[in-house]
Structures are given as C-alpha cells and as structure tokens.
C-alpha positions as CSV (number, residue, x, y, z in Angstrom):
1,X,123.5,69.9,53.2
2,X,122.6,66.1,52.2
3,X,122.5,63.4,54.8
4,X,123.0,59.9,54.2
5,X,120.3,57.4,56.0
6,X,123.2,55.8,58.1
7,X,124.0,59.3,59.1
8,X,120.9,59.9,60.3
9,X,120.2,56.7,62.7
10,X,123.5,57.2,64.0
11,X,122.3,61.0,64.8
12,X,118.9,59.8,65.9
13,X,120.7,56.9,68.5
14,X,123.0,59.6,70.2
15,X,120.2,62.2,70.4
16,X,117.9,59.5,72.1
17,X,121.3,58.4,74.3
18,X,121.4,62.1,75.3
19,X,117.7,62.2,76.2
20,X,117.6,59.6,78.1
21,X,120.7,60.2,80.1
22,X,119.6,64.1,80.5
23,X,122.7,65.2,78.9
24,X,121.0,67.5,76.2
25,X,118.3,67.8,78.6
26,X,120.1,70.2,81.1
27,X,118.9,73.3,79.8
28,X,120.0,76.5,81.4
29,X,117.9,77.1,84.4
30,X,117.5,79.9,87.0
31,X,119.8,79.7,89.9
32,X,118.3,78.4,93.0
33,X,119.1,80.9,96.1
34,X,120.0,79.3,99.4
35,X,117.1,79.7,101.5
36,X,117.6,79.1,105.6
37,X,114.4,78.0,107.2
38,X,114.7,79.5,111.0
39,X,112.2,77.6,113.8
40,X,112.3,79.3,117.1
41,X,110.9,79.2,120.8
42,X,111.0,81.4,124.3
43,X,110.1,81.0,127.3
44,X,108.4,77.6,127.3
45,X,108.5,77.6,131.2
46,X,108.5,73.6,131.4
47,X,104.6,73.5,130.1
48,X,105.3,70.0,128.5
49,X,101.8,69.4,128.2
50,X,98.7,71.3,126.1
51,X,97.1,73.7,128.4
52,X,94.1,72.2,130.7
53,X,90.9,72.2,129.1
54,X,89.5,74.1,132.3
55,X,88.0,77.4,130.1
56,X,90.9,79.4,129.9
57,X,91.7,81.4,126.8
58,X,95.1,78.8,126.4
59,X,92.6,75.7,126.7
60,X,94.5,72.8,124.8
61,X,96.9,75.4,123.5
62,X,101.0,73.8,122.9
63,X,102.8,71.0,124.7
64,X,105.9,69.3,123.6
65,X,104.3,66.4,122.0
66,X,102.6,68.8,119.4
67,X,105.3,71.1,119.2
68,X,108.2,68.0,118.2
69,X,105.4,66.6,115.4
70,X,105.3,70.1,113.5
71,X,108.9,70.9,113.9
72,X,109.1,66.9,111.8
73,X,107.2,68.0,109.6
74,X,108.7,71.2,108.8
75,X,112.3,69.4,108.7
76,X,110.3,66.9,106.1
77,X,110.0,70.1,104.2
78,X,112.9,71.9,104.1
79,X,116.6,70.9,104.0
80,X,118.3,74.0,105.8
81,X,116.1,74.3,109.1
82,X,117.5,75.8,112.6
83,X,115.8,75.0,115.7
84,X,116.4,77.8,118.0
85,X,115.6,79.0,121.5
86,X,115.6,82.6,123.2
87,X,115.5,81.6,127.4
88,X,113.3,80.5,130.2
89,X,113.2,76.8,129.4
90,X,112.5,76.2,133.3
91,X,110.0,77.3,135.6
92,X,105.7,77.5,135.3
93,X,104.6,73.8,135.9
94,X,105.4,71.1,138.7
95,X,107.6,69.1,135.9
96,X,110.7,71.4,136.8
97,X,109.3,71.2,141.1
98,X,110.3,67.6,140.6
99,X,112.8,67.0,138.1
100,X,114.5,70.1,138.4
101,X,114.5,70.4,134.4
102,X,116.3,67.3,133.2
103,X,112.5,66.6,131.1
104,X,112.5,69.9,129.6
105,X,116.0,69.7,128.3
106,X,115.6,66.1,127.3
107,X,112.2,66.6,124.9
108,X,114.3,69.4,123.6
109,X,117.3,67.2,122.7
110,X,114.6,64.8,120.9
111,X,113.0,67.3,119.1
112,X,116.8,68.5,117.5
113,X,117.2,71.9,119.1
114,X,120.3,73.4,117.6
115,X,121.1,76.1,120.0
116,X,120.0,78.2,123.7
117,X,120.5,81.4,125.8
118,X,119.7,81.5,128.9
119,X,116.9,83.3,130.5
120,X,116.7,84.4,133.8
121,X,114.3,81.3,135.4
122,X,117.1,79.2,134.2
123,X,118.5,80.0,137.4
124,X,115.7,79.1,139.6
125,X,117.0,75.7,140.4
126,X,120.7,77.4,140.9
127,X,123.6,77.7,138.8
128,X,124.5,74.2,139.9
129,X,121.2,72.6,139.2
130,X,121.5,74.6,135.5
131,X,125.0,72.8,135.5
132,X,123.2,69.4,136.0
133,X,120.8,69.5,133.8
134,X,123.9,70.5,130.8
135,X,124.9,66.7,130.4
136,X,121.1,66.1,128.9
137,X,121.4,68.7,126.1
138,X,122.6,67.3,123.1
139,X,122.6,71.2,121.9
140,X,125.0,74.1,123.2
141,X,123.9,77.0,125.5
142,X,125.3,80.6,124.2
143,X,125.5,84.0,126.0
144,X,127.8,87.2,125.4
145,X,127.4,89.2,128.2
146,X,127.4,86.8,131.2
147,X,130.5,86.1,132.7
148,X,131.0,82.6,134.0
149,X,134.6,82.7,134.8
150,X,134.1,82.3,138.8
151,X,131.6,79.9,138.9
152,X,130.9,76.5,137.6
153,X,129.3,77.1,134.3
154,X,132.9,78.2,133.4
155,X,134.1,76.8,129.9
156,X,130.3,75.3,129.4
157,X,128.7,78.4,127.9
158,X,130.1,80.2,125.2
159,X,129.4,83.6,123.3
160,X,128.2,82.2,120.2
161,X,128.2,79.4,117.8
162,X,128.7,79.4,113.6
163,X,126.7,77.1,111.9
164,X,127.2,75.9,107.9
165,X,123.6,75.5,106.0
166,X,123.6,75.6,102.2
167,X,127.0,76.7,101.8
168,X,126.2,80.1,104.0
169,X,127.7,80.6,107.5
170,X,125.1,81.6,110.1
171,X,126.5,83.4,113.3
172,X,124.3,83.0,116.7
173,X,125.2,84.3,119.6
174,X,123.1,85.3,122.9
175,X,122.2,88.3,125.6
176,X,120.6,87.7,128.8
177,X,118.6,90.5,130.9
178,X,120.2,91.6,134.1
179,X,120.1,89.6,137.3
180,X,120.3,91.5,140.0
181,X,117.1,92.2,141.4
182,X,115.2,89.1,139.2
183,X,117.1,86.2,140.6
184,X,118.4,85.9,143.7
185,X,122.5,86.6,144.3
186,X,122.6,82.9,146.1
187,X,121.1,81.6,142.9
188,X,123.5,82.9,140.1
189,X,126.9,83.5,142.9
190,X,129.6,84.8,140.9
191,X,127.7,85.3,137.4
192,X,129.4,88.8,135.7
193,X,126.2,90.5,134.1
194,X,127.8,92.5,131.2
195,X,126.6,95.5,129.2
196,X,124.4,93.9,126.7
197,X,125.1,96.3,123.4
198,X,128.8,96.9,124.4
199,X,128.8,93.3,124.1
200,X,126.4,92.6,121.5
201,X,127.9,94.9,119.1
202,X,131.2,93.5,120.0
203,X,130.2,90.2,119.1
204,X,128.0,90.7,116.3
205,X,131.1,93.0,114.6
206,X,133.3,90.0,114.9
207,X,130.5,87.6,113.4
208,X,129.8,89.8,110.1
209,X,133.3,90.8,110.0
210,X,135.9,88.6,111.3
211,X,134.4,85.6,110.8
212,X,132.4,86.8,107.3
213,X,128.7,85.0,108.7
214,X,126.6,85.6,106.1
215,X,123.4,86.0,108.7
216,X,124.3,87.2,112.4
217,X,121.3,85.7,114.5
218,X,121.1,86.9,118.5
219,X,119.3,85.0,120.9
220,X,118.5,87.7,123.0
221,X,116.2,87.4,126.4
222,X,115.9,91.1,127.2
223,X,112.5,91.8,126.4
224,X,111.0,93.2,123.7
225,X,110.1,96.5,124.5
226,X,109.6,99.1,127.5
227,X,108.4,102.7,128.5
228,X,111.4,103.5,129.3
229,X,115.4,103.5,128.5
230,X,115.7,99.9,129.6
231,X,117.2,97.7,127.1
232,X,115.3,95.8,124.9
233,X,115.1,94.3,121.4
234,X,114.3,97.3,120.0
235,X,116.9,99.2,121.8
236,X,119.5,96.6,120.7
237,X,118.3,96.6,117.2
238,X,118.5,100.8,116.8
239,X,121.6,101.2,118.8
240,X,124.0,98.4,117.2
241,X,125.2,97.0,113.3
242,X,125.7,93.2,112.1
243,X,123.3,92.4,113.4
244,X,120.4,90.4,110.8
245,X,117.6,89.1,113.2
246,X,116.9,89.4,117.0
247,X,114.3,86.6,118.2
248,X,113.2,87.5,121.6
249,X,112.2,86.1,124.7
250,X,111.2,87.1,128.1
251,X,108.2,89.8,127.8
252,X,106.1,86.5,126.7
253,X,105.2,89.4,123.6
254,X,103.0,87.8,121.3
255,X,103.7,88.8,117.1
256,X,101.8,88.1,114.5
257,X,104.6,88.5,111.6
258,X,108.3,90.4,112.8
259,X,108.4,94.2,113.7
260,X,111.3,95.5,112.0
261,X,113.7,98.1,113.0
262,X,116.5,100.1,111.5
263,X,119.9,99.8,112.7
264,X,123.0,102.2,113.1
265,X,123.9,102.0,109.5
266,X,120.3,102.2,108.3
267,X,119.8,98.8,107.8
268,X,116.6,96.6,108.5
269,X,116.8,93.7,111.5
270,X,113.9,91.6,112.2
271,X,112.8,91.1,116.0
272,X,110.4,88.4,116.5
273,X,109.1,86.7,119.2
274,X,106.5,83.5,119.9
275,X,104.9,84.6,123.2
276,X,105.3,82.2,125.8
277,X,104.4,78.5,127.1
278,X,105.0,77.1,123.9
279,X,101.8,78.0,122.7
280,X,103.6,79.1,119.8
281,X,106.3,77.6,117.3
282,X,108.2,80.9,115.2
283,X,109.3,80.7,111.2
284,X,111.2,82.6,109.6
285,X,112.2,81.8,105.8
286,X,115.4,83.6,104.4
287,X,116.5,83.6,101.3
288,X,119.5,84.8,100.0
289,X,120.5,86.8,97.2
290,X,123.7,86.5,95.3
291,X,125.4,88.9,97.4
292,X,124.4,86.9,100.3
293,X,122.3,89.4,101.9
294,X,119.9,87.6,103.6
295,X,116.1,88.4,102.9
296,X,113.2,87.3,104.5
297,X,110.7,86.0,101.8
298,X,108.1,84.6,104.6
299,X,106.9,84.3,108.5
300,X,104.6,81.9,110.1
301,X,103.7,82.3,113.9
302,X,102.4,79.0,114.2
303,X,99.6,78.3,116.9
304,X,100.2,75.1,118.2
305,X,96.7,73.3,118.8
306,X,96.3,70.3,116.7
C-alpha cells in the first residue's frame, strides 16, 4: 500500500498528538491490588515521653513525639493507612496522676488515631473519668463484649466500626479481658463483662457476612497467651471464623514479625502485638488479591528510638 506525503504528516501530527496527550501511550498494564497499610499500638500506659536515660534496658526508648513523626512519615508513604489501638492508654507515668488522661487522648487525636478498645487501666480513673476524657478523642472507642447499658458509657462505645480504604470495606471491632478481680467493682459499677468468643464470633460473622468486610480486624485486650484455658489471642484465633487479624494488647508481649494461627475453618489469622510503653509502633501491609482475600505481603515492628 502507497502513501501520499500529505497522508503521512497528517499520520505523523496525530501520532505525535497521541504521544503527547498519552492516548496511545496507555499500554495494557498489570492491575494494581489494593494494599491496606495497618499501624497499631497497646498499652502505651501514658509514657508520653522517651524512657529516662537512667541505664535501664528502655533508656530513650518511645514517647509520643517520636512516635506521631514516624506515623507522618508512613502516612507520607502510603495512601490507605489505619492507625489502630488495642487498650491501656492510661496508667504508668504521673501524666495520667494529674490530668487524669485528657494528654494521652489528646496526642492521640493529633497523631490521627482511627479507632480504640478499651483495656482494663482505662478504668483506673473510673468509668466517669473514662467518660470525661471521650469529648477529647477525635476517634471512636469499640468493644463487643462489654455491656454499657446501665452506666454512663451507654450509647458512647460501640461494638465495632467499618471503614472504606481503596474501595475494600475493613471491619474492626474490640474484646476487653474480664474485670472482676483486675479493676475494682466501684471503678467499672454496672459494666456487663460478656463471653469474649460468644461475642467475638458473633460479631466477626456479622462483619464477613452480613455486612461483606473484606478484612475483619479485632482489637482485642485479652492477652496474648497463657498456661492455661484462659482466653487469649490465641484462643480466640483457634476457636472462632471471620476473623483476619487479631492485634493484641495487655501481656505487653513483645513480636518480632506476627505468630499465625489457624482458625475453625482452617484458615490463617495473624495475631500481633507491639509490647508496651510505646516503645514500639506495629505494621502490617495487606494486599489484596482479586478475590479480595486479604494477604499480608510485609511486617515491621518498628523500635521507636530516633
């Protein structure tokens, strides 16, 4: 086939329009998966600032300040990041002796927390001094299986929240380790301590199913792990289903990458936890296939010291 010169300038103008506009230039590319970056915390215990420099093995370890300037650089990074935390914000330093926790819950509001349970030193000011503190949180609080309907927390705390990242919905809910016996009855009153896989199963079934979450996410202050029957993460994780990732709190464990468990139906969950103090700032990158099963390509216990 013969072509003319005017043919070919004409040809040669809408190939460079094309170019240059990146119409011809979109070329069939691999799909880009939906990746959720997860950043998460547990009992901090109002330690706002590094650790002393006195010789301890936590010398100049965490504080707030440090933890809020790599959690900004991390959301520099990556556009789908959840800033979670699994209990025991109050309690360990004289910062909650006088303020009673308003500074804790305030840095934490700064810093872009997304979401809370609540641990059992939450309580140590009262249920009415954890009540105060609420109007300083510009995040929710979340727990399954305490009941606040007789007290004043009633309506404040609910059993779990959805979040939309990337096009994927993310379920979170929380568990909180029995009372009775840790805190004293004057402190929580009327607080209903529930059956934590009853109702983590409960909730975590309507998350996967009902509400179709692509990743269920339980903020869970039981504890890890212990000798005996007690429950724990690891109970929780072998004993229940729908449920993706468990990120602990209250046995102050320290992990160096996630343990991971089977559940009722065989499949994996991830259990992680950051120690305690803040010494510690938890990652966990998910990606997600096109099923939208969620997978986690990466982990990254971050010591927080400089």
């Amino acid at each position: 086939m013969t072509i003319n010169r005017r043919q070919f300038i004409e040809n040669s103008i809408l190939t460079g329009v094309g170019l240059s506009t990146g119409i011809l230039g979109k070329l069939p590319t691999e799909k880009v998966l939906p990746k959720l970056c997860i950043l998460h915390t547990n009992d901090v215990h109002s330690r706002i600032e590094p650790f002393p420099m006195d010789g301890g093995r936590n010398q100049g370890l965490g504080g707030a300040a440090r933890r809020a300037a790599l959690i900004k650089k991390i959301r520099s990074e990556e556009q789908n990041v959840l800033l979670l935390d699994s209990g025991d914000i109050f309690q360990g330093t004289p910062y909650f002796n006088f303020f009673g926790g308003e500074l804790e819950i305030k840095l934490m509001s700064q810093m872009g927390y997304d979401l809370a349970t609540i641990g059992n030193h939450d309580f140590d000011g009262g249920i009415d001094g954890l009540h105060k503190q609420l109007p300083h949180a510009n995040f929710d609080f979340v727990s399954a299986n305490y009941n606040f309907d007789n007290t004043i927390l009633n309506g404040k705390v609910n059993s779990h929240k959805i979040f939309n990242k990337a096009g994927l919905k993310v379920g979170v809910f929380g568990l909180g380790i029995e009372l009775n016996s840790l805190v004293p009855k004057e402190l929580y009153k009327e607080t209903q301590y529930l059956d934590p896989l009853i109702q983590g199963q409960k909730i975590a079934s309507r998350l996967k199913n009902d509400e179709k979450c692509d990743l269920v996410i339980c903020l869970s202050h039981l504890g890890y792990n212990y000798r005996d029957n007690k429950v724990s993460d690891v109970v929780l994780a072998q004993n229940t289903s729908d449920i993706d990732i468990i990120l602990g709190g209250h046995t102050h464990t320290f992990m160096s990458k996630p343990d991971i468990r089977r559940n009722t139906k065989g499949e994996e969950v991830i259990i992680n936890q950051v120690g305690w103090a803040g010494i510690m700032l938890g990652r966990l990158d998910i990606e997600f296939e096109h099923a939208k099963k969620g997978k986690c390509v990466s982990c990254k216990n971050s010591l927080i010291n400089s």
